[in-house]
VOGU-3710 file (C-alpha; in Angstrom, 3 decimals, decimal comma):
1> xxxxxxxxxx> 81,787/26,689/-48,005  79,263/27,037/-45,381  78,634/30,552/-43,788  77,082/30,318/-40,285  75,346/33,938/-40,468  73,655/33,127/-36,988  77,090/34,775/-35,386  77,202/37,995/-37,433  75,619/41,155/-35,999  74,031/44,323/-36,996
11> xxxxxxxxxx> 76,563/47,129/-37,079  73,930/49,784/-38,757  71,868/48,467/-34,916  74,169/49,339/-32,974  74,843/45,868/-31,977  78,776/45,275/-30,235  79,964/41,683/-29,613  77,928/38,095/-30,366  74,552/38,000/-28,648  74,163/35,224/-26,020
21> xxxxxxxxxx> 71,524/32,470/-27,004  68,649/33,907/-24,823  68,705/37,515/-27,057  65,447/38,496/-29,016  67,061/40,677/-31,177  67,867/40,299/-35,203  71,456/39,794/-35,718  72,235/40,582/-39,338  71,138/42,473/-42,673  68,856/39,447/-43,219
31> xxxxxxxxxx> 66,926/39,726/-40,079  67,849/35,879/-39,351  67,654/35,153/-35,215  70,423/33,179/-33,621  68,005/30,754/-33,140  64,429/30,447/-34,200  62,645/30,008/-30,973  59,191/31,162/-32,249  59,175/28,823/-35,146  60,962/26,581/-37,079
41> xxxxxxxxxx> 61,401/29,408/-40,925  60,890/27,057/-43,266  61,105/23,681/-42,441  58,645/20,898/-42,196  60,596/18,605/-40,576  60,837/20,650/-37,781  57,636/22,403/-37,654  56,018/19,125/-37,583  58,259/18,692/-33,646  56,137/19,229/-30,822
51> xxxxxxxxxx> 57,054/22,829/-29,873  58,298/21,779/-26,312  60,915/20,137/-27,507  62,023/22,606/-30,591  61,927/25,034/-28,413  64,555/22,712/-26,279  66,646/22,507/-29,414  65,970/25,671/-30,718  68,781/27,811/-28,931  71,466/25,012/-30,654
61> xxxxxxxxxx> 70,041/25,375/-34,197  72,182/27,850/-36,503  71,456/29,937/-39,668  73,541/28,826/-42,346  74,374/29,933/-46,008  74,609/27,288/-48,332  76,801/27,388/-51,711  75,778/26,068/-54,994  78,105/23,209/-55,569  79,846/23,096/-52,060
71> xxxxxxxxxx> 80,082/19,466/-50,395  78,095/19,107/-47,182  79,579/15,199/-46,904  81,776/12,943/-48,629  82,004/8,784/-48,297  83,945/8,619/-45,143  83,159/11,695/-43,412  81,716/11,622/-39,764  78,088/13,298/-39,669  78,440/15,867/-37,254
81> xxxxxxxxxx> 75,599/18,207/-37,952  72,143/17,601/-39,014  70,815/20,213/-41,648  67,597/21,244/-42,188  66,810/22,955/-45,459  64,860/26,001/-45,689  65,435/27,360/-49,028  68,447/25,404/-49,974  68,255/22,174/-51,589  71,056/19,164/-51,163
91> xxxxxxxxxx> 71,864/16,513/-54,039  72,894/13,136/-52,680  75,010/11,025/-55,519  77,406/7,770/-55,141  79,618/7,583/-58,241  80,593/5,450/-61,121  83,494/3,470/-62,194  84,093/5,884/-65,403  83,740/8,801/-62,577  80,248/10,038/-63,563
101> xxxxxxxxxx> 77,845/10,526/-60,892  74,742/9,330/-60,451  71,907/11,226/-57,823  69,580/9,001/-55,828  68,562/11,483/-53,340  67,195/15,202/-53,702  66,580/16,781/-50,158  64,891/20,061/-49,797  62,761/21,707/-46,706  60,234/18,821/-46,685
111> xxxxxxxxxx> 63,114/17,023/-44,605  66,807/17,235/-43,212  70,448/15,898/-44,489  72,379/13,372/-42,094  69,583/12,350/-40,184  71,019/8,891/-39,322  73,277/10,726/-37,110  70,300/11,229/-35,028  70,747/7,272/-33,982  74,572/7,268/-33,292
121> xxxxxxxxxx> 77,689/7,938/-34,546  77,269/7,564/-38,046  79,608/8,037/-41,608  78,695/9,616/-44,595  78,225/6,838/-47,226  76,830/9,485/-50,540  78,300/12,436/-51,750  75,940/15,280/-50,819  76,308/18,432/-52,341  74,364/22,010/-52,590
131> xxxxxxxxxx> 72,210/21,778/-55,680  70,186/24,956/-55,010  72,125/27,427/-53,206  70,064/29,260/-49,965  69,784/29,085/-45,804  69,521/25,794/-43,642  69,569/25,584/-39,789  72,056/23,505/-38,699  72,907/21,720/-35,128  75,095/19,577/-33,664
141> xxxxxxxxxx> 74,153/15,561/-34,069  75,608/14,796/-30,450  73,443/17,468/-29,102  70,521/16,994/-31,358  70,563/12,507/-30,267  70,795/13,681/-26,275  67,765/15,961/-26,614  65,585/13,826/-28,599  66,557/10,365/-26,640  63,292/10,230/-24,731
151> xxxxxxxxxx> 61,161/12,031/-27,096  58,740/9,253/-28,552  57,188/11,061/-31,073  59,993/12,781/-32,198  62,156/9,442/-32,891  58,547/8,632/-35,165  58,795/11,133/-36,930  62,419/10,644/-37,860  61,280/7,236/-38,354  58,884/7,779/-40,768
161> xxxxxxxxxx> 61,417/10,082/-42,683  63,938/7,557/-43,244  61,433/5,372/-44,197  60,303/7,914/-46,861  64,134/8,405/-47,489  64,691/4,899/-48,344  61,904/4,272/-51,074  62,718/7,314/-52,157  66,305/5,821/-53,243  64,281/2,290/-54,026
171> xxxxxxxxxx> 62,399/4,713/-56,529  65,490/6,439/-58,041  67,111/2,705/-59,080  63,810/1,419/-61,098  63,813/5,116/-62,251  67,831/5,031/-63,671  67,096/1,498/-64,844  63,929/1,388/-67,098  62,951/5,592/-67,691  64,646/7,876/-70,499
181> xxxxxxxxxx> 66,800/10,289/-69,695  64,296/12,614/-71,173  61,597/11,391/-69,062  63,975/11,316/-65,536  65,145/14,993/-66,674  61,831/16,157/-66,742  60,665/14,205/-63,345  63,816/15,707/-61,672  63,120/19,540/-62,831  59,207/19,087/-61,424
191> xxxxxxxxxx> 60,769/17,882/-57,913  63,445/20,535/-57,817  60,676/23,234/-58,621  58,241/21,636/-56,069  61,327/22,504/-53,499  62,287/25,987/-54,825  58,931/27,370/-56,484  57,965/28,881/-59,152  61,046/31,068/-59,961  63,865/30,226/-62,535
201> xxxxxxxxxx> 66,477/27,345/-61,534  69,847/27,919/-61,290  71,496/24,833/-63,213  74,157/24,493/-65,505  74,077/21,410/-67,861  77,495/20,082/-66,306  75,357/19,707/-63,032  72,245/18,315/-64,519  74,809/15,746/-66,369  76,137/14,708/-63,205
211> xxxxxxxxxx> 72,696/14,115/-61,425  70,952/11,996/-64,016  74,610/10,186/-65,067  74,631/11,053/-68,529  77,359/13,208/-70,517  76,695/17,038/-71,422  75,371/16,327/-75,276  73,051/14,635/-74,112  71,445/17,398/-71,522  71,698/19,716/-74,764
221> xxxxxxxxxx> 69,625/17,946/-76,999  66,835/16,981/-74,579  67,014/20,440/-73,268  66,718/21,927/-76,712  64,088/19,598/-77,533  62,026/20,233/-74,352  62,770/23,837/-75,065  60,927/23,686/-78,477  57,978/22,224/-77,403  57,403/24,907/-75,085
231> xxxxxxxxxx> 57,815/22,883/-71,846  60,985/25,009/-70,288  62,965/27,583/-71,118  67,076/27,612/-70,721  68,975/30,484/-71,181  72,768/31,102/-69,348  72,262/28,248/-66,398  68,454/29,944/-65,416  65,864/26,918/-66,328  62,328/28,063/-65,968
241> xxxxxxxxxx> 59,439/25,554/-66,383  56,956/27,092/-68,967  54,440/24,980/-68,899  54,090/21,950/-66,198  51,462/20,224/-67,671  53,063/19,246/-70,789  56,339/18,458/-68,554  54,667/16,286/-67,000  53,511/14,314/-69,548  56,850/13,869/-70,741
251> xxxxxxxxxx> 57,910/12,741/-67,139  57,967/9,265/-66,078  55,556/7,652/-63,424  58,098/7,625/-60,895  57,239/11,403/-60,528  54,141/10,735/-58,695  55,500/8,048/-56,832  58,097/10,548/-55,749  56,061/13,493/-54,829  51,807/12,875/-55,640
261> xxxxxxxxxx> 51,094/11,578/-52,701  52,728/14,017/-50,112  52,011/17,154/-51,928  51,525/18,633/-48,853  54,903/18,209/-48,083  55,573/21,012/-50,369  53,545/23,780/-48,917  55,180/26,363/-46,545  55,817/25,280/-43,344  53,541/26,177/-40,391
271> xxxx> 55,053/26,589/-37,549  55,025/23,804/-34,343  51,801/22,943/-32,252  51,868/22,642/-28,688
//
């Protein structure tokens, strides 16, 4: 389920009714704004927009809650709203004959979720779920393709991010097909970090099973062994990396493929130039 908290307001303010877009002041316990119209909170994507036109889309862009585990898309379903992580990230999987899944995409706040609906009407074709529960801005696709129509540098941007997108998935295939699962476990937990921090991640091996297309036992007994040799620690579904270095060594190459040469990408955001 996906809670828009960009409608709630303040009671303990002294707030009454939904503020209209052009209001400066916080709606909810979280301090979110019904729109970001200073800057784009969190997002590269976005902060990398010329600020004329975020500031264009800004008033259409809402603060949403994301749920662990909650589908944003299924195969078939029409893309109407673009999401742009903040703190939440979004698995993308296509699925097996035997019913396991399989993830070839992992989008967090370095980029956005249904972007192709930025070009015209467009399906779903991947499963894409919450894997890291937190807040996204969301907005419209119609609305989002009208503003952005004429906007050169904007469409280049996007550009470049599907481009990005698609050998990332080129990546994930020689990745399933020739790497370990202990080596693509280990590559997977040092891009989820890179798009969460440093904290403990919130995984249970049933969902790190489904992402790298394995069954449970096996998640156990790399875990365990990864566990041991002082690289993570697991305890009730929290996962915190103990030492990267050596879990990086046990990752595959693909890693840097994946993420060493854009580790900017994984800085806060700064906000939108003029």
């Amino acid at each position: 389920m996906v809670f828009d908290i960009s409608q709630r307001h303040s009671r303990n303010a002294g707030e009454s009714g939904l503020h209209s877009a052009g209001t400066r002041n916080r709606t909810n316990m979280h301090g979110v704004l019904p729109y970001p119209h200073k800057k784009p909170a969190g997002n590269r994507l976005l902060a990398s927009f010329p600020r004329a036109v975020y500031e264009r889309i800004a008033r259409n862009l809402r603060t949403v809650y994301l749920r662990r585990d909650d589908y944003i898309y299924r195969p078939g379903d029409r893309m109407e709203h673009i999401y742009f992580p903040q703190t939440a990230v979004f698995s993308e999987y296509q699925m097996l004959d035997d019913g396991r899944t399989v993830e070839i995409a992992l989008v967090g706040h370095e980029s956005a979720v249904g972007l192709m609906s930025a070009y015209s009407n467009s399906d779903a074709v991947n499963w894409t779920q919450v894997c890291v529960a937190g807040m996204a801005l969301k907005i419209e696709s119609d609305y989002f393709r009208y503003e952005i129509e004429r906007e050169t540098s904007v469409k280049t941007l996007l550009n470049d991010q599907l481009h990005s997108y698609m050998k990332f998935i080129s990546q994930k295939v020689i990745c399933s097909a020739h790497h370990s699962v202990e080596m693509r476990l280990c590559t997977w937990l040092l891009m989820l970090a890179d798009r969460c921090g440093t904290g403990p991640l919130k995984l249970t091996q049933e969902h790190i099973a489904r992402v790298l297309g394995v069954y449970r036992p096996s998640v156990t007994c790399i875990a365990r062994g990864l566990r041991k040799q002082g690289s993570i620690d697991y305890v009730r579904g929290n996962v915190t990396i103990r030492d990267r270095e050596k879990l990086q060594e046990t990752a595959c190459g693909c890693y840097r493929e994946f993420c060493g040469e854009k580790e900017d990408l994984f800085l806060p955001a700064k906000s939108a130039e003029m």
